[in-house]
C-alpha positions in Angstrom: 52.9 -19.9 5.6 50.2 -22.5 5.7 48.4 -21.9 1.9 44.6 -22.3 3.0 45.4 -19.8 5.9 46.9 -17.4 3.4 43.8 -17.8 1.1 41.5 -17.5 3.9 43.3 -13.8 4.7 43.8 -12.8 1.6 40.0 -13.3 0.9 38.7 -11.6 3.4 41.3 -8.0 2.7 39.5 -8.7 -1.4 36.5 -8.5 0.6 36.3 -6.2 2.9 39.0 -4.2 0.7 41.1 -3.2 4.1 43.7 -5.1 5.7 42.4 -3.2 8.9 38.6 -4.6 8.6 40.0 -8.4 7.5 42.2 -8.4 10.3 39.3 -7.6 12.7 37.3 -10.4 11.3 39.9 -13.0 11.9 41.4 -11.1 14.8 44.9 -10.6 13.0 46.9 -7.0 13.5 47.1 -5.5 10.1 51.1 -6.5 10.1 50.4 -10.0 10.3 47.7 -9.5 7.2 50.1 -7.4 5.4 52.6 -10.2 6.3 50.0 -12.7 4.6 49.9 -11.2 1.8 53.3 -10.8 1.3 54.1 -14.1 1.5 51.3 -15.1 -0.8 52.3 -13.0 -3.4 56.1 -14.8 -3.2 54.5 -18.0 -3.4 52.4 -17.4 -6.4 55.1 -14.7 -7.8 53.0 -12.2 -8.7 51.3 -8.9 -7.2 47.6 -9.6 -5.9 47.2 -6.1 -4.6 47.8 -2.4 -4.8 48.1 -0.5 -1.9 49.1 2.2 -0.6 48.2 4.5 3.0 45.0 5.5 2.0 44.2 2.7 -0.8 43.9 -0.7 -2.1 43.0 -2.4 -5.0 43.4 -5.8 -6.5 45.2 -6.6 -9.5 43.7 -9.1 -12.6 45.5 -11.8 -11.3 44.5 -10.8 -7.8 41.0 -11.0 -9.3 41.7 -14.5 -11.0 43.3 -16.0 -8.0 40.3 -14.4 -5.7 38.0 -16.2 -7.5 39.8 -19.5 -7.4 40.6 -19.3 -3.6 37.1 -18.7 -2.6 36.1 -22.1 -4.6 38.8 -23.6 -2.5 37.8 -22.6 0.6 34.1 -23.6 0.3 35.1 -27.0 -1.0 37.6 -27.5 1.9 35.1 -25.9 4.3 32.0 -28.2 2.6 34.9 -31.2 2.9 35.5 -30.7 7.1 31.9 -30.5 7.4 30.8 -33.5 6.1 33.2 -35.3 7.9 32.2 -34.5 11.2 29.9 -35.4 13.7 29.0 -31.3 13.8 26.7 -31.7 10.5 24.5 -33.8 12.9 24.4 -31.2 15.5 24.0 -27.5 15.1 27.2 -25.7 16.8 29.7 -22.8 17.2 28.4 -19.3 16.5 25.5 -18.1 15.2 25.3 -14.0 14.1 22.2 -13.2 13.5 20.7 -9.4 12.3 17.4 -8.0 13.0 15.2 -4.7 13.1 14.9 -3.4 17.3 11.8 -2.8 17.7 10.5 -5.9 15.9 12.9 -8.2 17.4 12.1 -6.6 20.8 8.5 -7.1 20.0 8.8 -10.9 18.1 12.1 -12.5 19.1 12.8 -11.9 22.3 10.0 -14.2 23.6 10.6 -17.1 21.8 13.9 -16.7 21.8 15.2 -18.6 25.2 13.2 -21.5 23.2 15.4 -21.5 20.0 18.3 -21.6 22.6 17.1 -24.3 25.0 16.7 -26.7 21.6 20.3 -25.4 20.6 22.4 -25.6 23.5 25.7 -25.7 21.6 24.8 -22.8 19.4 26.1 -19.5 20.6 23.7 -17.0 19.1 24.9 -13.8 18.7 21.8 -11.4 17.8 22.5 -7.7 16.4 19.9 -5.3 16.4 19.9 -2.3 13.3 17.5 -1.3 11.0 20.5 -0.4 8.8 20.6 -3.4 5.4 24.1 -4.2 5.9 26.4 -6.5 3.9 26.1 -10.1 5.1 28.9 -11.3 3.5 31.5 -8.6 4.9 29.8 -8.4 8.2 30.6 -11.9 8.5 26.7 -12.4 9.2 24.9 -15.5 8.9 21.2 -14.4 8.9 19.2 -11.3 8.4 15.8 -10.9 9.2 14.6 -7.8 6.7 10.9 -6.5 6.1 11.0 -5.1 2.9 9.6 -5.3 -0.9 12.6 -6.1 -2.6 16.4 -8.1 -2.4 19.3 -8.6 -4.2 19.2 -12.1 -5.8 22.9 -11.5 -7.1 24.3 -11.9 -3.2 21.6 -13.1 -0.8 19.1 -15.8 -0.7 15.6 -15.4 1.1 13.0 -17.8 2.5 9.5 -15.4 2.8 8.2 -16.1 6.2 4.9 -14.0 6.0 3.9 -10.7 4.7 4.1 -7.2 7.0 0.6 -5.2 5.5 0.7 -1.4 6.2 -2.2 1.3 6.8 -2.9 4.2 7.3 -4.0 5.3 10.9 -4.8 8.1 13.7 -5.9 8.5 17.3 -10.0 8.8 17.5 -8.8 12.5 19.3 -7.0 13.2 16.2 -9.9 12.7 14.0 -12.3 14.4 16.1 -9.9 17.0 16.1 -8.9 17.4 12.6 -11.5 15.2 10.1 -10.9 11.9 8.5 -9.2 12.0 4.9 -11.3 11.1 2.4 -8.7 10.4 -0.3 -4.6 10.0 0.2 -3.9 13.4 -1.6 -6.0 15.1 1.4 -3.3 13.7 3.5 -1.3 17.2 2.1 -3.7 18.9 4.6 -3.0 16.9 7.5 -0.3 16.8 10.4 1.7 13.9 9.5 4.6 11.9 11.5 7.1 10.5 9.8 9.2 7.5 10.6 13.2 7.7 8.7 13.9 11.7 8.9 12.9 12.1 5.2 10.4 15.0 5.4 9.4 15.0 2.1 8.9 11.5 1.7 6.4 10.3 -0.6 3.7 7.6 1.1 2.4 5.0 -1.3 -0.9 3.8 -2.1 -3.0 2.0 -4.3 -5.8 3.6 -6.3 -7.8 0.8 -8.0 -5.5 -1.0 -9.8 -3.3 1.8 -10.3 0.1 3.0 -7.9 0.2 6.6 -6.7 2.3 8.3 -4.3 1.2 11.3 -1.9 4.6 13.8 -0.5 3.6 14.1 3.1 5.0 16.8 5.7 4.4 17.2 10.0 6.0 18.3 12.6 7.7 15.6 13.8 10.4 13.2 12.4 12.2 10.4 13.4 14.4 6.9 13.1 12.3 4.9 15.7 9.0 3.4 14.8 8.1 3.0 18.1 8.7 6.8 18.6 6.1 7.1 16.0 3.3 5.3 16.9 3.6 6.4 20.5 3.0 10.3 18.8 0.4 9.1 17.2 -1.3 7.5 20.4 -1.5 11.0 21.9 -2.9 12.3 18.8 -0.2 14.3 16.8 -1.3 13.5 13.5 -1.8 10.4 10.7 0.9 7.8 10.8 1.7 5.0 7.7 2.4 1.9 10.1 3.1 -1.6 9.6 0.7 -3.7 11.2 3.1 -5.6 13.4 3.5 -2.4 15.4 0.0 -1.5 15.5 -2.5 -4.2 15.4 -3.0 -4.6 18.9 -3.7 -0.7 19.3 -5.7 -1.1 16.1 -7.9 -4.3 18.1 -8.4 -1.7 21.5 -9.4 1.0 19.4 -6.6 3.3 20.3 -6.1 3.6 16.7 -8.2 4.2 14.2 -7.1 2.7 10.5 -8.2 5.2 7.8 -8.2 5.3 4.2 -9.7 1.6 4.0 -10.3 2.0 0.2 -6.9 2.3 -0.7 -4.5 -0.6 0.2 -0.7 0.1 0.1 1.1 -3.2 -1.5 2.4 -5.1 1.7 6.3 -5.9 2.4 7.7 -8.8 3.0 9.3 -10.7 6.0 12.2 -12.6 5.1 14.9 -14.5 6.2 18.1 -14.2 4.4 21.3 -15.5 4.3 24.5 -14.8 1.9 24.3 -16.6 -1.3 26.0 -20.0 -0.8 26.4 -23.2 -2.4 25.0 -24.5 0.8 23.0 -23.7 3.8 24.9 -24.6 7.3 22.8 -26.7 9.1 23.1 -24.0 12.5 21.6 -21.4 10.1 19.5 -23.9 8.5 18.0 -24.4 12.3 17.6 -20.8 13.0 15.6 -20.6 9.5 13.5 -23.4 10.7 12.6 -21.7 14.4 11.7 -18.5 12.6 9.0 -20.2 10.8 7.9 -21.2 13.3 7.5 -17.8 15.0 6.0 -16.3 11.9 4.0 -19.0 9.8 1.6 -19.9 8.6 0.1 -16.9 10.6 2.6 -13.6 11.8 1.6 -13.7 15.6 0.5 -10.0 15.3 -2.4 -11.2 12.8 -3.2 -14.7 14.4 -4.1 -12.4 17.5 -6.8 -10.8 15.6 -8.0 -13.8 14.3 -7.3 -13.0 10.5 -7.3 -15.7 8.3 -3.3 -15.3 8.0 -2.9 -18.9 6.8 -2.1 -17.4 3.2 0.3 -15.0 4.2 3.9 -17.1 3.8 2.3 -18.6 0.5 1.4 -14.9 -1.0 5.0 -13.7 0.6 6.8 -16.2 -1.5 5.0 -15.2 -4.4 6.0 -11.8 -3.5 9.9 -12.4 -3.1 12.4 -13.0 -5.6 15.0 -15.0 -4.5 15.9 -18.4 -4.3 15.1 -20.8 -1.3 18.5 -21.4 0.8 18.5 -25.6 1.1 20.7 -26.7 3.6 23.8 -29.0 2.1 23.4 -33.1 3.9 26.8 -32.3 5.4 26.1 -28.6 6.3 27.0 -27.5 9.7 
């Protein structure tokens, strides 16, 4: 048994905590894991794990060695890196995970440009609005909208901030009145985007935060579901203004409830936590800011002074800039 390769297997069952899932990742049949770690347990002379059919667990030297291997391995990973001519050139694979219906909306045109500039990067770009684990996924990036991250296991670059409002058809209004405060909001047809019916929408009452518990007649998973119902005039919707800005411009929409902003999320970019930054994701960070800064192209379209939104975006976000190592690949 080559050592690295049986630290490389053996970190990958600690975590994904399956010899199923780690063989997947390396493309290994569970045998030949289990065969891994059998013959790392002889060579060290100790058990790493427990297992049996429907379990596993590592042991404290398990946990002691875990931690050593995976210094190893980004040393000797860091070490193969800098000596090659690939730290000078962004190449191999590149997974990348994003939300559908922004992607669909913001990526997908600029994309073919990433890729003509990266010819030797094969990009690999999953779409799902579920926050999956980076690290176990075996992802490189993650595009997320959202107001908060774990610092402990991913680092973020803010690329600009997604505002939200309240909005409605004109029909809708017509039909039904304007709101005059978010608690009248009880009265109204609402449509819900993540199949929670009761879930609360925020908002900002002077300098205080206050919630209103919203109910309608229709829920679902898809934003773009959403804000088509609320086009033909089913009720109020909470929408981030990447979806709706453009209906917002034409006037199919109608944003409501001006006097009570809801605290904006956060566009970022984020990576596992790392010593180092490969350069390949390093380059996808860089085209992203482009896309999104120093204006989101969804606010540069209306002509909003946008020019503040990566700098109030970092403000927002609490993790550490990712900087690319000089030998990264």
């Amino acid at each position: 048994m080559d050592l690295l390769d049986g630290m490389r297997v053996f970190t990958a069952v600690v975590e994904t905590k399956s010899l199923t899932e780690a063989g997947k990742r390396l493309g290994l049949s569970p045998s030949t894991v289990s065969k891994y770690i059998s013959a790392l347990e002889e060579h060290f002379g100790a058990t790493l794990l427990n297992r049996t059919t429907r379990k596993l667990w590592i042991t404290e030297i398990g946990e002691s060695l875990h931690g050593r291997c995976t210094q190893i391995l980004e040393d000797v990973e860091r070490t193969e890196l800098e000596l090659s001519e690939l730290r000078m050139h962004p190449k191999g694979p590149l997974k990348v995970t994003a939300p559908p219906v922004f992607s669909m909306r913001y990526l997908a045109p600029r994309l073919p440009e990433f890729l003509a500039s990266h010819p030797e990067i094969r990009l690999e770009l999953v779409l799902t609005s579920e926050s999956v684990d980076l690290a176990e996924q075996g992802i490189d990036l993650a595009i997320r909208i959202t107001g908060r991250l774990d610092p402990t296991t991913t680092e973020a670059v803010p690329l600009c901030l997604s505002r939200r409002v309240f909005c409605a058809a004109p029909s809708y209004l017509a039909r039904s009145g304007s709101p005059a405060h978010p608690a009248e909001l009880k009265q109204h047809n609402c449509l819900i985007y993540n199949g929670l019916i009761n879930n609360p929408w925020p908002y900002r009452d002077g300098e205080q935060l206050a919630e209103v518990f919203v109910g309608g007649n229709f829920v679902t998973n898809n934003l773009e579901l959403v804000r088509h119902a609320a086009l033909a005039g089913l009720g109020i919707v909470l929408m981030p203004t990447w979806l709706v800005a453009a209906d917002l411009r034409s006037g199919a929409l109608r944003e409501i409830l001006t006097d009570f902003k809801i605290t904006p999320y956060s566009v970022y970019a984020v990576a596992p936590k790392k010593r180092y930054t490969p350069i390949k994701t390093y380059s996808f960070i860089e085209f992203l800011k482009g896309v999104f800064c120093p204006a989101p192209p969804w606010e540069a379209a209306d002509g909003a002074p946008a020019a503040a939104s990566r700098r109030e975006a970092r403000n927002t976000g609490r993790n550490r800039r990712p900087r690319p190592h000089a030998g990264a690949q």
